[in-house]
FIKOLZA-1660 file (N, C-alpha, C; in steps of 0.1 Angstrom, whole numbers, plus 5000, padded with zeros to 4 digits):
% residues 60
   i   px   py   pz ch aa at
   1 5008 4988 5000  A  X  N
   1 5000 5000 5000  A  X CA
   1 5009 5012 5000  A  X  C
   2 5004 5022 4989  A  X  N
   2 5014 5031 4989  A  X CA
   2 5010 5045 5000  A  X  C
   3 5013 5056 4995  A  X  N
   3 5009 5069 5002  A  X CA
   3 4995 5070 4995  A  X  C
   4 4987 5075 5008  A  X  N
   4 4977 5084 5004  A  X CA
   4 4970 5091 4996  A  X  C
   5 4964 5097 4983  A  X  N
   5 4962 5107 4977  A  X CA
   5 4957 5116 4984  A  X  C
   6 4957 5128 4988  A  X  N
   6 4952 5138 4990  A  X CA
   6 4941 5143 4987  A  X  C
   7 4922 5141 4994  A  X  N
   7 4912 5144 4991  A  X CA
   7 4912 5161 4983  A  X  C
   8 4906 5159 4976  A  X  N
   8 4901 5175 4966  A  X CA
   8 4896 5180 4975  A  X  C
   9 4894 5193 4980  A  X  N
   9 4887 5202 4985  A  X CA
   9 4883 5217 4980  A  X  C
  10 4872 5224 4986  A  X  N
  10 4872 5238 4984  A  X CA
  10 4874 5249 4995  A  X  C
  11 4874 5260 4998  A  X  N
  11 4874 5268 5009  A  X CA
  11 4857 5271 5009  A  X  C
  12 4851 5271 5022  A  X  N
  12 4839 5276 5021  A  X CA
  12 4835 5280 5032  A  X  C
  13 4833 5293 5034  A  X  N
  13 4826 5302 5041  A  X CA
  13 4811 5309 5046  A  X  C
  14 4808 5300 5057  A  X  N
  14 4796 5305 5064  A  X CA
  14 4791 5310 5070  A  X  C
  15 4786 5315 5060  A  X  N
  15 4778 5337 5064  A  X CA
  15 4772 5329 5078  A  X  C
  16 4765 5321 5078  A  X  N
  16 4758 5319 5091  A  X CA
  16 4760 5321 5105  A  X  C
  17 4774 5313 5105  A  X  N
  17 4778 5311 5117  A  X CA
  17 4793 5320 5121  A  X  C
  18 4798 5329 5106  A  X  N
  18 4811 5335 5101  A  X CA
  18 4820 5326 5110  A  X  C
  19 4823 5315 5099  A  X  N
  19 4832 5305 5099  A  X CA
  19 4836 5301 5092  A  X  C
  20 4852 5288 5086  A  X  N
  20 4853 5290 5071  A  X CA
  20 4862 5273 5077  A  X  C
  21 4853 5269 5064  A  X  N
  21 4860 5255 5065  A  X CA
  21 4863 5247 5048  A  X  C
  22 4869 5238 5051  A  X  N
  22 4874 5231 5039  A  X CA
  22 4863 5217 5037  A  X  C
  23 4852 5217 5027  A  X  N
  23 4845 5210 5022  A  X CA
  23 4853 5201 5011  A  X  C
  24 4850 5188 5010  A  X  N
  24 4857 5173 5004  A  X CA
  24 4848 5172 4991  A  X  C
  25 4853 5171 4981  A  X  N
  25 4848 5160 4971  A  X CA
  25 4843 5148 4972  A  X  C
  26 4830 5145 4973  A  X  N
  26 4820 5133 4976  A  X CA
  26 4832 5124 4967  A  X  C
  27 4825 5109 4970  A  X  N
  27 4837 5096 4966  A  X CA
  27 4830 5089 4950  A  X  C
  28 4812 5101 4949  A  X  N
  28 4810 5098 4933  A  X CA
  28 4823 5108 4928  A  X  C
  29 4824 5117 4928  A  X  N
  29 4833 5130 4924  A  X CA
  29 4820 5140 4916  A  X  C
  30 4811 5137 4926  A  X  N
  30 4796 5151 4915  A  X CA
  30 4797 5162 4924  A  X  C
  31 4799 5164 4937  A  X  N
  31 4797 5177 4943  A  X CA
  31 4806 5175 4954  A  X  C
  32 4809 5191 4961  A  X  N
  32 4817 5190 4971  A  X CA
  32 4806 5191 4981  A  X  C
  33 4807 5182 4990  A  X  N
  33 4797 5185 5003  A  X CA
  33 4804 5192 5016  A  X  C
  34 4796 5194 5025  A  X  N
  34 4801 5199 5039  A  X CA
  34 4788 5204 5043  A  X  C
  35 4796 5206 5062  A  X  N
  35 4786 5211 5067  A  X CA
  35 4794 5226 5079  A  X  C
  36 4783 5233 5080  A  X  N
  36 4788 5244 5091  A  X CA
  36 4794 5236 5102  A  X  C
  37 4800 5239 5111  A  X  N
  37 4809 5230 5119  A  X CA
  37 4799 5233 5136  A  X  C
  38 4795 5249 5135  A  X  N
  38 4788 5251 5144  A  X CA
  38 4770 5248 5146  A  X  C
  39 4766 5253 5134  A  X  N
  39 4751 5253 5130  A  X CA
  39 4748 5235 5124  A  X  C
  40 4758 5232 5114  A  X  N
  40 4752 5220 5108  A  X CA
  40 4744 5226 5096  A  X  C
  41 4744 5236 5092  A  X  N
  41 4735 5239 5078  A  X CA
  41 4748 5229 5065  A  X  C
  42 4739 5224 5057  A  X  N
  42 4746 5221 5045  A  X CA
  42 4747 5228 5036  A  X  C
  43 4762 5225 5026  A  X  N
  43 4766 5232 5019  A  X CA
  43 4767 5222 5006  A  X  C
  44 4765 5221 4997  A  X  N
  44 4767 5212 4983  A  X CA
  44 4775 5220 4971  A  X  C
  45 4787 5221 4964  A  X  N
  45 4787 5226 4951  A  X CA
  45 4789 5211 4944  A  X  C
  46 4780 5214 4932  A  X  N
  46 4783 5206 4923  A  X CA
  46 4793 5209 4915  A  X  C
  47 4796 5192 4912  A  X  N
  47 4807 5195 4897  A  X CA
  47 4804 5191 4884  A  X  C
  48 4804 5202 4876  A  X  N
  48 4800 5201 4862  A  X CA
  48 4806 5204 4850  A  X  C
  49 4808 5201 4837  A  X  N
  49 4809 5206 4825  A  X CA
  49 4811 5222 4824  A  X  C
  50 4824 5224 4822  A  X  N
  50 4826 5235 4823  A  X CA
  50 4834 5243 4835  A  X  C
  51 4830 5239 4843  A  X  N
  51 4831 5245 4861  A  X CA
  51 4835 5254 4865  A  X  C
  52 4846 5260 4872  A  X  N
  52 4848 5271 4878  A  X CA
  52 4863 5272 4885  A  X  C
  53 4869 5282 4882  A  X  N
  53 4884 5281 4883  A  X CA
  53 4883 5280 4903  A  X  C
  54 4876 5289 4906  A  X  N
  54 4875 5291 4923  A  X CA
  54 4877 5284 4933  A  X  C
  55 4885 5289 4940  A  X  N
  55 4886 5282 4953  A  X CA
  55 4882 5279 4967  A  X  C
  56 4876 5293 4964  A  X  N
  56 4866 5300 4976  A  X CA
  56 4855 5305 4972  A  X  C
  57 4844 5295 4984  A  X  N
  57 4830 5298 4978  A  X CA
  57 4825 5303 4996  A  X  C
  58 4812 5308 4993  A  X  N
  58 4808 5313 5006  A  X CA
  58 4790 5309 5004  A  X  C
  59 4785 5305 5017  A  X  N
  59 4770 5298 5019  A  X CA
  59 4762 5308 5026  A  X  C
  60 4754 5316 5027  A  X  N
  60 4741 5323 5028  A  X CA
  60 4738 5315 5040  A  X  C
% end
C-alpha cells in the first residue's frame, strides 16, 4: 500500500455562523459537500461541464 492521495477540497465560508472550513469531494466525484461545523446547515457545490476556476466559495 502506497501513500495516500490527498482528498480535493474547496474553501467555504459560512455567512451563518462566520466561519470557514474546507468542504471534500464526495467519493462519486459530483459535488463538494460539507457542513457548518457550528450550525450543521449544508453546503453542496456541484461539479459540472465547464466548472469554475475558484477556490473559495461562501454559503448564505
Amino acid at each position: 500500500m502506497g501513500p495516500r492521495k490527498p482528498r480535493p477540497y474547496i474553501g467555504m465560508f459560512f455567512k451563518c455562523c462566520h466561519v470557514y472550513v474546507r468542504i471534500y469531494l464526495n467519493k462519486a466525484g459530483t459535488a463538494y459537500v460539507g457542513h457548518c461545523p457550528k450550525c450543521a446547515r449544508k453546503a453542496t457545490v456541484r461539479v459540472g461541464p465547464g466548472g469554475s476556476d475558484s477556490r473559495f466559495w461562501s454559503a448564505e
